[in-house]
CHARMM-style PDB file with segment names, atoms N, HN, CA, C and O in Angstrom:
ATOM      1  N   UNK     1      12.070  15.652  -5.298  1.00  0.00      PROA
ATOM      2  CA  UNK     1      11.346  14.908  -6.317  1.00  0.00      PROA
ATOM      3  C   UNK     1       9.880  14.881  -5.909  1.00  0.00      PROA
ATOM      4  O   UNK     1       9.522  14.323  -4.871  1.00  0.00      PROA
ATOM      5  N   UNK     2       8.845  15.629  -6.926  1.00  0.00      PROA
ATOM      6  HN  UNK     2       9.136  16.082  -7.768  1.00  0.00      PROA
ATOM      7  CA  UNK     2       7.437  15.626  -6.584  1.00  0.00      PROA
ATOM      8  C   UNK     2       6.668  13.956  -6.322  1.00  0.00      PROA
ATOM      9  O   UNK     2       7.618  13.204  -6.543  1.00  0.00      PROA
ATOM     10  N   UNK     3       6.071  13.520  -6.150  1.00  0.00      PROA
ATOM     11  HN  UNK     3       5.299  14.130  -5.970  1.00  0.00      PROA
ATOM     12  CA  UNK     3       5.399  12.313  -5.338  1.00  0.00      PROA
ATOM     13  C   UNK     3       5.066  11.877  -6.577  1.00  0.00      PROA
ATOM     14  O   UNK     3       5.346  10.685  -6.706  1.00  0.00      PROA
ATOM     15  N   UNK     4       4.554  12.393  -7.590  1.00  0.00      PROA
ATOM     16  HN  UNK     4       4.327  13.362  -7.485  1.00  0.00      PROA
ATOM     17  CA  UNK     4       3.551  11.748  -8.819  1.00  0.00      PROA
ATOM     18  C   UNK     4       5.221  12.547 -10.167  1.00  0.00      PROA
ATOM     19  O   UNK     4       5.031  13.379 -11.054  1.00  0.00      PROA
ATOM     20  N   UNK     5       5.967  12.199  -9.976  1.00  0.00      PROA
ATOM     21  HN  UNK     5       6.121  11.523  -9.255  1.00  0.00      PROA
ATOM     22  CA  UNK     5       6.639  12.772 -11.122  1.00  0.00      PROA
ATOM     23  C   UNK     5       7.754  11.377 -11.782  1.00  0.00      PROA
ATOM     24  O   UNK     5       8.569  11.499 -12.697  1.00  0.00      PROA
ATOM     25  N   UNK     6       7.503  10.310 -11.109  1.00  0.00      PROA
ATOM     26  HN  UNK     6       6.841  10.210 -10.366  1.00  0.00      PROA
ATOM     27  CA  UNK     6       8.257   8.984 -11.224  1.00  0.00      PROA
ATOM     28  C   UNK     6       6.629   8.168 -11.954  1.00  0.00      PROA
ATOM     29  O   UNK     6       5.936   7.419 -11.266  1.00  0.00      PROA
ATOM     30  N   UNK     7       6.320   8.493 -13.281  1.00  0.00      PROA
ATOM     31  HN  UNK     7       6.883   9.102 -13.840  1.00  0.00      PROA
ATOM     32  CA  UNK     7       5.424   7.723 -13.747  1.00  0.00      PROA
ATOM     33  C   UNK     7       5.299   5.929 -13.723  1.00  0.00      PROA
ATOM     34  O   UNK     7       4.318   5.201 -13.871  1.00  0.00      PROA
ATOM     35  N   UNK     8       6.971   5.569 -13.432  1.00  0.00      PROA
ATOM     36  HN  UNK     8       7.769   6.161 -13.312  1.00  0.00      PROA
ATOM     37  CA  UNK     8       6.641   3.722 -14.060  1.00  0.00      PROA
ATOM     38  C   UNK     8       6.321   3.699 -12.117  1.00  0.00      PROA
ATOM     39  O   UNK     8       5.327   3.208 -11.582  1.00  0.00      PROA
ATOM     40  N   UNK     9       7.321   4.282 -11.510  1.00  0.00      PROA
ATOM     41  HN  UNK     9       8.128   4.681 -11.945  1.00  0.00      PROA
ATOM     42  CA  UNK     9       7.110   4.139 -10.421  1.00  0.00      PROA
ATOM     43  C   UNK     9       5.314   4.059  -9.333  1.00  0.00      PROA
ATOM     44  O   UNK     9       4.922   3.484  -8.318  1.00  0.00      PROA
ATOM     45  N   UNK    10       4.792   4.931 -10.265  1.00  0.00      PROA
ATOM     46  HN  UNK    10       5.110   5.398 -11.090  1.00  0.00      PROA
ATOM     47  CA  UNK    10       3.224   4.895  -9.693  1.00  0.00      PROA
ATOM     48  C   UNK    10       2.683   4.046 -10.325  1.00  0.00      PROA
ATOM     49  O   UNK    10       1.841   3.364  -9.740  1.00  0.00      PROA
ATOM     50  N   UNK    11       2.926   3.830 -11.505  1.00  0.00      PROA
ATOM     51  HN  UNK    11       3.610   4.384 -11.980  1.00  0.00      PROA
ATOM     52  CA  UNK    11       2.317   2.983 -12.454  1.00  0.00      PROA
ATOM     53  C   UNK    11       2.183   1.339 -11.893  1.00  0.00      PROA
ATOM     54  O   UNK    11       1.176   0.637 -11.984  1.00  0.00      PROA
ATOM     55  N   UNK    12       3.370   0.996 -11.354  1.00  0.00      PROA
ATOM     56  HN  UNK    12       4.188   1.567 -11.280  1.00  0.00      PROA
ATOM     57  CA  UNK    12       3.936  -0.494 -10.688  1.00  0.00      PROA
ATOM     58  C   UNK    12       3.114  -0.587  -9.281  1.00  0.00      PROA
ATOM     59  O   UNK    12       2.526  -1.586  -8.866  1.00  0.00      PROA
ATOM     60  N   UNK    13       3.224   0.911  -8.529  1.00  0.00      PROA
ATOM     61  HN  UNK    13       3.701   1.722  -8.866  1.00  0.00      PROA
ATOM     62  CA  UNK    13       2.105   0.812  -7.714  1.00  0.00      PROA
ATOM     63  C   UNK    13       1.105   0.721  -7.280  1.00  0.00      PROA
ATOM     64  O   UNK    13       0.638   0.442  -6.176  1.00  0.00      PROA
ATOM     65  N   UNK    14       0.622   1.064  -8.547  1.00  0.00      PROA
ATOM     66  HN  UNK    14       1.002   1.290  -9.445  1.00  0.00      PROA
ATOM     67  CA  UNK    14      -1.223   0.690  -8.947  1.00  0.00      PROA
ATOM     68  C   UNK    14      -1.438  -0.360  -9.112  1.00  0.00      PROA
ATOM     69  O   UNK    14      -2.341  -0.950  -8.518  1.00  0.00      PROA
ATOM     70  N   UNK    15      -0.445  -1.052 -10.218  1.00  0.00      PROA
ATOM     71  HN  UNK    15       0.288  -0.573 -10.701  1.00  0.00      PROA
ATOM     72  CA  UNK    15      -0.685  -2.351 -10.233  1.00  0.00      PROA
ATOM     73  C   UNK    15      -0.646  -3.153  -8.995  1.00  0.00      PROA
ATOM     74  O   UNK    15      -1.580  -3.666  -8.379  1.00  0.00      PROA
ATOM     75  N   UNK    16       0.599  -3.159  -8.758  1.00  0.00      PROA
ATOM     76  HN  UNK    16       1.358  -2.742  -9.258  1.00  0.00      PROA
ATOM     77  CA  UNK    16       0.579  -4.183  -7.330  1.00  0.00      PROA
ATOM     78  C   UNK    16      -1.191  -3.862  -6.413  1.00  0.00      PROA
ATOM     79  O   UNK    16      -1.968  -4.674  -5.910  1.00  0.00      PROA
ATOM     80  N   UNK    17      -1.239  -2.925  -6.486  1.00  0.00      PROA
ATOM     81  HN  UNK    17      -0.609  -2.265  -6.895  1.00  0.00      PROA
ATOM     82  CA  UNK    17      -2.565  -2.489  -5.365  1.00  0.00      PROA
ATOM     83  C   UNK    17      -3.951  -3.435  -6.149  1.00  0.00      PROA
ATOM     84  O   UNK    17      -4.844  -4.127  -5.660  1.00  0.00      PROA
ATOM     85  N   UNK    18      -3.628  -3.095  -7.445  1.00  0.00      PROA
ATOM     86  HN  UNK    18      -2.902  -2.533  -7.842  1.00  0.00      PROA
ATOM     87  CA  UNK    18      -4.595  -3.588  -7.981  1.00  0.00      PROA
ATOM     88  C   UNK    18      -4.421  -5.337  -8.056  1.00  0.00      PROA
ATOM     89  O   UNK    18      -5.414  -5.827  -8.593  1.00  0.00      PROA
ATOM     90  N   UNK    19      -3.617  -6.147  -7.733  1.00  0.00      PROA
ATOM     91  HN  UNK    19      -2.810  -5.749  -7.296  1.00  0.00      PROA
ATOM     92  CA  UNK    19      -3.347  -7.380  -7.983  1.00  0.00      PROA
ATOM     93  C   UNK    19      -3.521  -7.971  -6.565  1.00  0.00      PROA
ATOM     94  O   UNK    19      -4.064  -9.051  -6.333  1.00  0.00      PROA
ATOM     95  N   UNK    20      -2.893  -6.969  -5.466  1.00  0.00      PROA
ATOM     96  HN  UNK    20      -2.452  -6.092  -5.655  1.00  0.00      PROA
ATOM     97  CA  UNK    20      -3.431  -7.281  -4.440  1.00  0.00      PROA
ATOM     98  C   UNK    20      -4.955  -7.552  -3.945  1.00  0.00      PROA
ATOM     99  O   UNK    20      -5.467  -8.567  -3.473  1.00  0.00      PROA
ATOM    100  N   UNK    21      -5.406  -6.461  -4.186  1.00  0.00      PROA
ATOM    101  HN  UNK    21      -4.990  -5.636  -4.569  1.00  0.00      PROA
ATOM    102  CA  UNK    21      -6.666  -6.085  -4.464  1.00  0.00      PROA
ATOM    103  C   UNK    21      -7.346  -7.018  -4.900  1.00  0.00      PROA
ATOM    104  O   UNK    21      -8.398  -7.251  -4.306  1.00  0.00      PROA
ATOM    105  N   UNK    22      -6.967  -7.875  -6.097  1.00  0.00      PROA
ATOM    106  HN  UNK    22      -6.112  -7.686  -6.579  1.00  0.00      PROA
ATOM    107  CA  UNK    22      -7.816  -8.856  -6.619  1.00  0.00      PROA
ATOM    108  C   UNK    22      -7.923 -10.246  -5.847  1.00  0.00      PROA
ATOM    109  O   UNK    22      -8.976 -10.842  -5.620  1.00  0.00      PROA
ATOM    110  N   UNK    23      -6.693 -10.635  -5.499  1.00  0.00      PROA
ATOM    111  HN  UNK    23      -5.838 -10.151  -5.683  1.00  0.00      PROA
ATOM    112  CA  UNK    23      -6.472 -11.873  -4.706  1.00  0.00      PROA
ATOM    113  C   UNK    23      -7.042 -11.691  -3.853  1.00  0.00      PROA
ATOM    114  O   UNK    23      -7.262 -12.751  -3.268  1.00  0.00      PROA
ATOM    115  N   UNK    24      -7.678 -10.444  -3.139  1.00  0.00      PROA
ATOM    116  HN  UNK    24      -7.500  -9.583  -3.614  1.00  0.00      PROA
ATOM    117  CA  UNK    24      -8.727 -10.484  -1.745  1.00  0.00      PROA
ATOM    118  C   UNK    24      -9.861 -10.253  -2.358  1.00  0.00      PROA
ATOM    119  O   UNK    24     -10.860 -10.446  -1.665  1.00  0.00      PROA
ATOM    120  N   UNK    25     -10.027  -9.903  -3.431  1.00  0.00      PROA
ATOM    121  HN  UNK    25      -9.216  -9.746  -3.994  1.00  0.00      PROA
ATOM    122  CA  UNK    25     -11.305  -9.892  -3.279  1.00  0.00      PROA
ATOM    123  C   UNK    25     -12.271 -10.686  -4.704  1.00  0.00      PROA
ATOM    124  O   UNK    25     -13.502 -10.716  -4.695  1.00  0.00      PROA
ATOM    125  N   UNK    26     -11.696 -11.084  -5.474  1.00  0.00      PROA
ATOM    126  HN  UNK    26     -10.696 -11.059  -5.481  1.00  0.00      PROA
ATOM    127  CA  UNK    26     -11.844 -11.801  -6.650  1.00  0.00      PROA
ATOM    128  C   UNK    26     -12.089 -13.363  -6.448  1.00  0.00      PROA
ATOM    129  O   UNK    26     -11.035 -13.997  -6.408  1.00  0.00      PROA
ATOM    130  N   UNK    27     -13.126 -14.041  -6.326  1.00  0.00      PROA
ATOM    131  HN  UNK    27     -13.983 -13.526  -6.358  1.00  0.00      PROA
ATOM    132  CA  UNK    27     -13.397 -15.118  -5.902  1.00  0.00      PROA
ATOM    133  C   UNK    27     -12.608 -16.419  -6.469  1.00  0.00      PROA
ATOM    134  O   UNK    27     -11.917 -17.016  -5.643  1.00  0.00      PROA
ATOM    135  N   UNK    28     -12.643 -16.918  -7.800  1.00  0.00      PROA
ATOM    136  HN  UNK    28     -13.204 -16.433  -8.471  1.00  0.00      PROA
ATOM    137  CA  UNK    28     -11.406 -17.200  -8.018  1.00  0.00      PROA
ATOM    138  C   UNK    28     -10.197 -17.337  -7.863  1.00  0.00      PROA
ATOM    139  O   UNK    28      -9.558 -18.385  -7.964  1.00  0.00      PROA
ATOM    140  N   UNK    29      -9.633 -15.811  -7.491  1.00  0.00      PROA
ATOM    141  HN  UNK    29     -10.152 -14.960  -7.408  1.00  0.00      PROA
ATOM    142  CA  UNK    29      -8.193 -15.962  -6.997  1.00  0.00      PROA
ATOM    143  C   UNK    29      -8.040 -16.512  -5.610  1.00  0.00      PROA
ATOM    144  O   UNK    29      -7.175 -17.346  -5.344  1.00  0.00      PROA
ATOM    145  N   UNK    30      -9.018 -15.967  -4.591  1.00  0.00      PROA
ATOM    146  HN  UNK    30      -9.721 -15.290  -4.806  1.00  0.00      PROA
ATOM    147  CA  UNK    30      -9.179 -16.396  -3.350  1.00  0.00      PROA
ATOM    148  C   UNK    30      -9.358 -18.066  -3.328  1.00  0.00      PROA
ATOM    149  O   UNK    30      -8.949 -18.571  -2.283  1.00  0.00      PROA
ATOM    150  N   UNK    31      -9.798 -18.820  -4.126  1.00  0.00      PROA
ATOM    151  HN  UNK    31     -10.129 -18.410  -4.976  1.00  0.00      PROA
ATOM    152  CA  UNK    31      -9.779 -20.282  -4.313  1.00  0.00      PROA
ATOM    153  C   UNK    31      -8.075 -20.368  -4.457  1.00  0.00      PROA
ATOM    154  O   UNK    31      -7.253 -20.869  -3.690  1.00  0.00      PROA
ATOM    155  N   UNK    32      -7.924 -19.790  -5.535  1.00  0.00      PROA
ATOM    156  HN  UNK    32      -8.591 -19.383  -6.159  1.00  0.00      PROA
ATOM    157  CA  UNK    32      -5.730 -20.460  -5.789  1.00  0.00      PROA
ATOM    158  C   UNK    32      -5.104 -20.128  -4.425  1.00  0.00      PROA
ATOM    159  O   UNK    32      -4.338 -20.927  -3.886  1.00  0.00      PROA
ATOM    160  N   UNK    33      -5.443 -18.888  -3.836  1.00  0.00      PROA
ATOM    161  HN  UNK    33      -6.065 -18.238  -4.274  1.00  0.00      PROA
ATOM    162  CA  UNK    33      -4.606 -18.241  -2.741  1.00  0.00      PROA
ATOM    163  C   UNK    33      -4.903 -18.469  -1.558  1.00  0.00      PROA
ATOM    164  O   UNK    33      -4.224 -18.070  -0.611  1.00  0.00      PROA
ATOM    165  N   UNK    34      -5.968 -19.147  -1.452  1.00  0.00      PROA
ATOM    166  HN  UNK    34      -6.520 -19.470  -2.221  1.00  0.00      PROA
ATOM    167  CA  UNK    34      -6.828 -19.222  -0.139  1.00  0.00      PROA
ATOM    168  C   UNK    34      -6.832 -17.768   1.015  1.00  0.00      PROA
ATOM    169  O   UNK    34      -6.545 -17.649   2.206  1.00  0.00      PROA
ATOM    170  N   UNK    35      -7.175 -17.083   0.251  1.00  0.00      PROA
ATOM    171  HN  UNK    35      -7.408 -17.180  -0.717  1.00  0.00      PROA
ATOM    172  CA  UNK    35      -7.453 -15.825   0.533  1.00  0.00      PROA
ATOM    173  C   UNK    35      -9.109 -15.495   1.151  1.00  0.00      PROA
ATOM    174  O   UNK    35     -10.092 -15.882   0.518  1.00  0.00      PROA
ATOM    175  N   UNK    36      -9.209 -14.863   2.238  1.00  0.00      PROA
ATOM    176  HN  UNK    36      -8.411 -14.549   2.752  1.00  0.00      PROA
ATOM    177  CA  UNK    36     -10.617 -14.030   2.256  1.00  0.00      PROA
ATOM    178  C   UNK    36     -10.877 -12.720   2.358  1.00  0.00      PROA
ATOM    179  O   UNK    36     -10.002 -11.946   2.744  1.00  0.00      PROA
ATOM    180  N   UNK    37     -12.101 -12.307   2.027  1.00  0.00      PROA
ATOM    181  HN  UNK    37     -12.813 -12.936   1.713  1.00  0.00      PROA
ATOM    182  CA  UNK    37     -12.121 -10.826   1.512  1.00  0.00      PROA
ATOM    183  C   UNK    37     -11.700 -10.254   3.102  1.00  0.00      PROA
ATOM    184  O   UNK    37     -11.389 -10.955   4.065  1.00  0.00      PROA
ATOM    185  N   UNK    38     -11.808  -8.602   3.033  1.00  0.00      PROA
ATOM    186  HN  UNK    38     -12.061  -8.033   2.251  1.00  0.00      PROA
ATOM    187  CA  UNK    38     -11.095  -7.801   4.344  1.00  0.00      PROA
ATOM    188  C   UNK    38     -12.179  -6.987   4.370  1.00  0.00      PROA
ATOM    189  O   UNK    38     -12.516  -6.239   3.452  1.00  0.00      PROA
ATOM    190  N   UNK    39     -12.863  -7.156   5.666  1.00  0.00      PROA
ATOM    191  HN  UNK    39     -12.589  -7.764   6.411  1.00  0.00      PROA
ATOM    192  CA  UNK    39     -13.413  -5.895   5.923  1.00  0.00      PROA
ATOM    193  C   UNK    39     -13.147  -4.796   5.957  1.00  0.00      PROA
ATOM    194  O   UNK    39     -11.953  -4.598   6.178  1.00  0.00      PROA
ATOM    195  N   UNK    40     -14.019  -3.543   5.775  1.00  0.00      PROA
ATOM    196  HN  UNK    40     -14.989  -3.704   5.595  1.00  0.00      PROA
ATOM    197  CA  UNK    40     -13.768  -2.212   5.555  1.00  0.00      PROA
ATOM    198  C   UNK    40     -12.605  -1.774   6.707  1.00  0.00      PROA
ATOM    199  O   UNK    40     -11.602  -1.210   6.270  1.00  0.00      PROA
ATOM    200  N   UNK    41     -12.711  -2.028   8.242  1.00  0.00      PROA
ATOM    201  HN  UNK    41     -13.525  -2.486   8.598  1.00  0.00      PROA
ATOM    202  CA  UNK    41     -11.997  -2.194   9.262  1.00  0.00      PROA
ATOM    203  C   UNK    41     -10.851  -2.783   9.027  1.00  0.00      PROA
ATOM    204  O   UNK    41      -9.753  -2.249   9.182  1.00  0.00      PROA
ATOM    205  N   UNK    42     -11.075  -4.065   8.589  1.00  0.00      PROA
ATOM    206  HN  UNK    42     -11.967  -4.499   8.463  1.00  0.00      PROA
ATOM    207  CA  UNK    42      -9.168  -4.164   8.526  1.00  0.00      PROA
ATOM    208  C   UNK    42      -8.704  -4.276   7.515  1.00  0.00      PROA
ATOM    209  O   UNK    42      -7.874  -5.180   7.601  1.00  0.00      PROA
ATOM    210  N   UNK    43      -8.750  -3.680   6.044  1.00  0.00      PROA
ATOM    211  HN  UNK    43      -9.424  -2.945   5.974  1.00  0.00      PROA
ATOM    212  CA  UNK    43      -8.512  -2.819   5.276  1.00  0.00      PROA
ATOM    213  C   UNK    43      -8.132  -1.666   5.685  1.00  0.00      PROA
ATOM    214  O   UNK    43      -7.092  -1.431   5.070  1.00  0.00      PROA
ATOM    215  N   UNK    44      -8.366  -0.839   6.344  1.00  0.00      PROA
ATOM    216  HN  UNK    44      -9.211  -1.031   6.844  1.00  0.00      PROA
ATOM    217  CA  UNK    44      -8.513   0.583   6.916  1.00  0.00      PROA
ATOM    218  C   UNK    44      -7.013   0.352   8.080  1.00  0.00      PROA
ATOM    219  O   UNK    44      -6.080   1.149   8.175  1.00  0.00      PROA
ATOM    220  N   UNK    45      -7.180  -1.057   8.908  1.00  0.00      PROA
ATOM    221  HN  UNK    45      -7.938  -1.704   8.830  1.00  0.00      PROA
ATOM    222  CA  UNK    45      -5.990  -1.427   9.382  1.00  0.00      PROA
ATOM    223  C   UNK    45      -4.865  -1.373   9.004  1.00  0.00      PROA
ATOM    224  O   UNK    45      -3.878  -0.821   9.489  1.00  0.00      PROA
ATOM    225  N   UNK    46      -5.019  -2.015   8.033  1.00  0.00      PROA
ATOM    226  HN  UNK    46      -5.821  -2.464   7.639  1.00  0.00      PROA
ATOM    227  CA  UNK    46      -3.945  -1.946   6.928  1.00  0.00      PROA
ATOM    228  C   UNK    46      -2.915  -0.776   6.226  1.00  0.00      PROA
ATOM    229  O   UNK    46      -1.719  -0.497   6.135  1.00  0.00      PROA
ATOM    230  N   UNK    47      -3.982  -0.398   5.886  1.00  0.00      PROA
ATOM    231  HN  UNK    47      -4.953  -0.624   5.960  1.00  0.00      PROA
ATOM    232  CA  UNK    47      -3.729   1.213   5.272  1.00  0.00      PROA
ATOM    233  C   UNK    47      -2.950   2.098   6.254  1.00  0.00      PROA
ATOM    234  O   UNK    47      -1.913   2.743   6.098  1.00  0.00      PROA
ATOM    235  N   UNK    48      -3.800   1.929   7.368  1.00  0.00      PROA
ATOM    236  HN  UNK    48      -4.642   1.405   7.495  1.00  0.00      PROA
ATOM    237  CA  UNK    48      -2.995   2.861   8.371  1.00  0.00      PROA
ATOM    238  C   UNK    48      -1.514   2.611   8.439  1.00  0.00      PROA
ATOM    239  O   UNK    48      -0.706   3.534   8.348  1.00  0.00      PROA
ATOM    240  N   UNK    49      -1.122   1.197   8.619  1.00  0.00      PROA
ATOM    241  HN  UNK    49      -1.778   0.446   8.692  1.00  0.00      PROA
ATOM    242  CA  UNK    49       0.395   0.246   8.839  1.00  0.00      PROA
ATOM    243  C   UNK    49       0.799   0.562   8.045  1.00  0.00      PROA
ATOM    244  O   UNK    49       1.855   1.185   8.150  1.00  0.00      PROA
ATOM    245  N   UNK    50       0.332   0.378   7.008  1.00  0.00      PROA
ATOM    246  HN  UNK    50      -0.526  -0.128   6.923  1.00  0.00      PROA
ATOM    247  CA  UNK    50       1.342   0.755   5.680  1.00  0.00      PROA
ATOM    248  C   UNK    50       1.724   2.528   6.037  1.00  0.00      PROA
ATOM    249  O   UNK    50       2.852   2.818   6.437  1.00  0.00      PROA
ATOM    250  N   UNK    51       0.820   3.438   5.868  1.00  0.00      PROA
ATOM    251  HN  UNK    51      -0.095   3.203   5.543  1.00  0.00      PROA
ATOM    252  CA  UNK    51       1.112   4.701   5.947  1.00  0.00      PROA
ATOM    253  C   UNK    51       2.227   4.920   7.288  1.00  0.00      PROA
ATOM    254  O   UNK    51       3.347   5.425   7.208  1.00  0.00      PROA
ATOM    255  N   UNK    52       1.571   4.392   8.495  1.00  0.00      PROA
ATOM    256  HN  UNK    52       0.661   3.982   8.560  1.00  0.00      PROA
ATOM    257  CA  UNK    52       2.684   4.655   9.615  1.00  0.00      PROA
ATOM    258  C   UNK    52       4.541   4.259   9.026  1.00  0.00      PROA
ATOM    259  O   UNK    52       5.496   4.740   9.636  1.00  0.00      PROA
ATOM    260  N   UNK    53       4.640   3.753   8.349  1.00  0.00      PROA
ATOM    261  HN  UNK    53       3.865   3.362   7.853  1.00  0.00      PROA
ATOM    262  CA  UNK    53       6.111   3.024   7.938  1.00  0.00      PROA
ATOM    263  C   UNK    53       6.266   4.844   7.035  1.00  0.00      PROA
ATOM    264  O   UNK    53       6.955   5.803   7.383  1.00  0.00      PROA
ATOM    265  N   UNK    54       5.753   4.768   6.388  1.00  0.00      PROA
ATOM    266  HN  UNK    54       5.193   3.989   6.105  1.00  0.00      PROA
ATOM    267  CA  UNK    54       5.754   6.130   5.385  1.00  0.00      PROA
ATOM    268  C   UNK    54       5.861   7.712   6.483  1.00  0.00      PROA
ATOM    269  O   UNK    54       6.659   8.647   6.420  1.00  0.00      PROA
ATOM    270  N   UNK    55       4.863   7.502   7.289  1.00  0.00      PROA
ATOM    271  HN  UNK    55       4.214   6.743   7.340  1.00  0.00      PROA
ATOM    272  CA  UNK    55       5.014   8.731   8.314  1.00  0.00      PROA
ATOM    273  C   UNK    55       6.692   8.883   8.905  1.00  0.00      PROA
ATOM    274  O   UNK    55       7.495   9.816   8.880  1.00  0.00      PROA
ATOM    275  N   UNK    56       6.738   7.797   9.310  1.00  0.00      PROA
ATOM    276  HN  UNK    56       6.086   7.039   9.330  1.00  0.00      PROA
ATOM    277  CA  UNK    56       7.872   7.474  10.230  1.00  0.00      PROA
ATOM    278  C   UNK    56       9.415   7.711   9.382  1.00  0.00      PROA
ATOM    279  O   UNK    56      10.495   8.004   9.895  1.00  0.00      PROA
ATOM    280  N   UNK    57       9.179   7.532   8.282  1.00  0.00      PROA
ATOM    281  HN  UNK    57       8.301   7.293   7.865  1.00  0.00      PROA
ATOM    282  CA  UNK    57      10.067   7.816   7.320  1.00  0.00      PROA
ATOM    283  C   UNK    57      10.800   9.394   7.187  1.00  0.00      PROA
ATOM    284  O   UNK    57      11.954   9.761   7.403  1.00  0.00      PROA
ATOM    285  N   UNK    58       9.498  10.180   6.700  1.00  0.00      PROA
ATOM    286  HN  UNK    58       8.560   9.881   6.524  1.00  0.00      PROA
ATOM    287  CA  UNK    58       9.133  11.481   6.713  1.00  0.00      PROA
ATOM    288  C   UNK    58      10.181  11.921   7.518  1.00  0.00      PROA
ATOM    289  O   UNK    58      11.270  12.323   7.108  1.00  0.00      PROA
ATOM    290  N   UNK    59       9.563  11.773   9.498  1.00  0.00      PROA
ATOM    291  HN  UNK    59       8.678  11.447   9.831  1.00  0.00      PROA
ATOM    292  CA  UNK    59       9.831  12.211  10.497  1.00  0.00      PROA
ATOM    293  C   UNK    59      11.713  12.069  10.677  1.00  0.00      PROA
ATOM    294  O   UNK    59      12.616  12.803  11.079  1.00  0.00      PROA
ATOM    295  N   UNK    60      11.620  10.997  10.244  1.00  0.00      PROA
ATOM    296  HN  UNK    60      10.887  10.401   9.918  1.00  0.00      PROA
ATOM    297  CA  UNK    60      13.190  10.946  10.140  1.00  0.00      PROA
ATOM    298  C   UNK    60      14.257  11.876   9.202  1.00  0.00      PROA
ATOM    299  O   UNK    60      15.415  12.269   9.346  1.00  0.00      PROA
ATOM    300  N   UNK    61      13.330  11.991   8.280  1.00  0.00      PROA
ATOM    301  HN  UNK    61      12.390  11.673   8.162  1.00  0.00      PROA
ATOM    302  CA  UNK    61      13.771  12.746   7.133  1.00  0.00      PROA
ATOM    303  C   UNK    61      13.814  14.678   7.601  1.00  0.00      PROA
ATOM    304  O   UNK    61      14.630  15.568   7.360  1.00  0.00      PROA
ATOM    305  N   UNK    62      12.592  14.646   8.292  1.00  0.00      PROA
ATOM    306  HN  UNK    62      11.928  13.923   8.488  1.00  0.00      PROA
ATOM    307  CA  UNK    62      12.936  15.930   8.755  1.00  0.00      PROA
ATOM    308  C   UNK    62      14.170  16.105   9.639  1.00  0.00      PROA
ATOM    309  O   UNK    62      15.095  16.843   9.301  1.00  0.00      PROA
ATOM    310  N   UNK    63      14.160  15.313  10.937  1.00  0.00      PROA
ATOM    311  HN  UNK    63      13.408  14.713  11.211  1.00  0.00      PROA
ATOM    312  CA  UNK    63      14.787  15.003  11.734  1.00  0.00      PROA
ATOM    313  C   UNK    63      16.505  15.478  11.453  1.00  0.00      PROA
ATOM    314  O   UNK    63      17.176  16.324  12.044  1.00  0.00      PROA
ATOM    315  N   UNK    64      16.884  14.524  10.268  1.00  0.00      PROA
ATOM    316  HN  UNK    64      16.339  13.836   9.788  1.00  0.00      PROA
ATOM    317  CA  UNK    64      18.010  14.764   9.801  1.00  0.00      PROA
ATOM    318  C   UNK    64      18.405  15.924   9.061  1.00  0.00      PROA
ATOM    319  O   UNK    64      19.454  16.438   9.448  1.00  0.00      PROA
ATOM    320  N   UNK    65      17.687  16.595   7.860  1.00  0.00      PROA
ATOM    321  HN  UNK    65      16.834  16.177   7.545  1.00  0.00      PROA
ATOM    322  CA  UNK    65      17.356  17.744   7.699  1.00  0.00      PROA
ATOM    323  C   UNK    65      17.636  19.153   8.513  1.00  0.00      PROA
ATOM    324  O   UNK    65      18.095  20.140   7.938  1.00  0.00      PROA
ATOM    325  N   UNK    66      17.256  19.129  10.138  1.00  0.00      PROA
ATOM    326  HN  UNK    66      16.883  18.327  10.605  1.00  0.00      PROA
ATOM    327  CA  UNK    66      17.127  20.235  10.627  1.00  0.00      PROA
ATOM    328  C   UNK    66      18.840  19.912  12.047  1.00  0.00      PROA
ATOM    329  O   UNK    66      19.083  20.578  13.054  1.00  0.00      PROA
ATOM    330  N   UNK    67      19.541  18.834  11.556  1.00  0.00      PROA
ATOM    331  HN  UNK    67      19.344  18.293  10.738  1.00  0.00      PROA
ATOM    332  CA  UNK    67      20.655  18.213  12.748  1.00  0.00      PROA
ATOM    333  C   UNK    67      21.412  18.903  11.700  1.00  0.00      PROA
ATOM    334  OT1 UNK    67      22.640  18.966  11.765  1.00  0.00      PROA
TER     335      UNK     67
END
């Protein structure tokens, strides 16, 4: 299954990113949520964590694949 071929599936993912997204950085929401914005750095933190769970996935996936 190609990565971009599950449309609601990316679609739900944008959103969430984008809702996330807002609660850090949308001043307002950060008042309801008591949220503060993320520096470029740990944003970038972030991203990485998230991706490592995704790498690690992969690796397994090959893993089993070639057993």
């Amino acid at each position: 299954v190609g990565l971009f071929s599950n449309t609601a599936f990316n679609y739900s993912t944008l959103g969430t990113l984008a809702a996330q997204l807002a609660v850090i950085y949308l001043r307002p929401l950060q008042l309801i949520f008591r949220t503060a914005p993320l520096s470029p750095l740990q944003l970038a933190v972030c991203a990485a964590t998230a991706a490592s769970v995704w790498l690690v996935d992969e690796v397994v996936k090959l893993i089993r694949r070639y057993n």
